[in-house]
C-alpha positions as CSV (number, residue, x, y, z in Angstrom):
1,X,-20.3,-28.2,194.7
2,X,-23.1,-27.8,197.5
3,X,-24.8,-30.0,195.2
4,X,-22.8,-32.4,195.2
5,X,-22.4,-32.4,199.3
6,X,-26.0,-33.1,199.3
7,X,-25.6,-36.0,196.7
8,X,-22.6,-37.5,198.6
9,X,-25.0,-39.0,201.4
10,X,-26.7,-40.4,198.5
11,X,-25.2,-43.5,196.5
12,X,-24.5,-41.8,193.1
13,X,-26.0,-44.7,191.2
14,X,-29.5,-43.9,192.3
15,X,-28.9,-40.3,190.8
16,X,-30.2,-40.1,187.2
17,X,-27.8,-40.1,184.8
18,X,-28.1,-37.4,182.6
19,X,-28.1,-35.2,185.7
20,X,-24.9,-37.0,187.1
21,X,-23.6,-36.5,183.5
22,X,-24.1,-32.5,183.7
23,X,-23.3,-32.0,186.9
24,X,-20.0,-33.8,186.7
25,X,-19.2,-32.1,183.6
26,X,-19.8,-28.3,184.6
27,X,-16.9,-29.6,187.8
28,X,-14.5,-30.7,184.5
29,X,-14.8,-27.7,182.9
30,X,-14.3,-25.5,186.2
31,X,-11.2,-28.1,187.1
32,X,-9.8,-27.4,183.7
33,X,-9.1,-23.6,185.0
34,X,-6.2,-24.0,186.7
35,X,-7.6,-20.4,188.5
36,X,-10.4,-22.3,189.8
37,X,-8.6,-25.9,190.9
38,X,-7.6,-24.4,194.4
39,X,-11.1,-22.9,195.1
40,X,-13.1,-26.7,194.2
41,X,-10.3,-28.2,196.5
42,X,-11.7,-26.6,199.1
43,X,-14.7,-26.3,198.8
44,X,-16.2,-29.1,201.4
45,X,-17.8,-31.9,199.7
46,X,-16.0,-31.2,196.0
47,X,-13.4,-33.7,196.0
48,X,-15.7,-36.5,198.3
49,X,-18.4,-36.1,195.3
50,X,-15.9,-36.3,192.7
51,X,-14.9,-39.6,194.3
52,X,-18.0,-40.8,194.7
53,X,-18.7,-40.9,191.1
54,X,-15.7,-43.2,190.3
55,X,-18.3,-46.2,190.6
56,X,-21.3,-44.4,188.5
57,X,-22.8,-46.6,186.4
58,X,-22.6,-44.6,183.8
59,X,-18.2,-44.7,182.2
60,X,-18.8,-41.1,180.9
61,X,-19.7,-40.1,184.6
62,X,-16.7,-42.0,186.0
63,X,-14.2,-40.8,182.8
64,X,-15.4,-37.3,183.4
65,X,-14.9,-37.2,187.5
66,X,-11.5,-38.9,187.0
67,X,-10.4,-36.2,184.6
68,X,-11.4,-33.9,187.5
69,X,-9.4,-35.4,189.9
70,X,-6.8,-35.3,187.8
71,X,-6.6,-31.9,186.9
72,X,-7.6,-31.1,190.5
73,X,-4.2,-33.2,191.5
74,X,-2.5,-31.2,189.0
75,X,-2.2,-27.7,190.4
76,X,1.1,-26.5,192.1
77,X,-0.6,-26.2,195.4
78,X,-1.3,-29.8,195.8
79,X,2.2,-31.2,195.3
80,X,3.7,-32.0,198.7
81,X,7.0,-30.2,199.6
């Protein structure tokens, strides 16, 4: 996730994409543990990268940080009372 805090100030279409592609994967994989969702949520920088893949060039970037995201939303810590 520091990664992708450094990539944020960057736009993400100007990162290649099979980078993009494995970086944004490896985040999936760790948001499909529903251990790990409340760590990546807080982790500055996580969530704003994830979001700035939604316009990626690339529709397997933007599938795979939406799927993220969702998970991410997900976990019973980020319901609202």
């Amino acid at each position: 996730c520091k990664r992708i805090k450094y990539w944020n100030s960057m736009d993400s279409t100007s990162i290649d994409i099979p980078n993009s592609r494995a970086l944004v994967k490896q985040i999936l994989t760790l948001a499909q543990d529903v251990d790990n969702q409340p760590f990546i949520v807080q982790e500055e920088g996580c969530l704003a990268g994830l979001c700035s893949y939604m316009n990626h060039e690339d529709v397997d970037v933007v599938l795979m940080a939406t799927r993220a995201i969702d998970f991410l939303s997900s976990h019973p810590l980020a319901k609202e009372p």
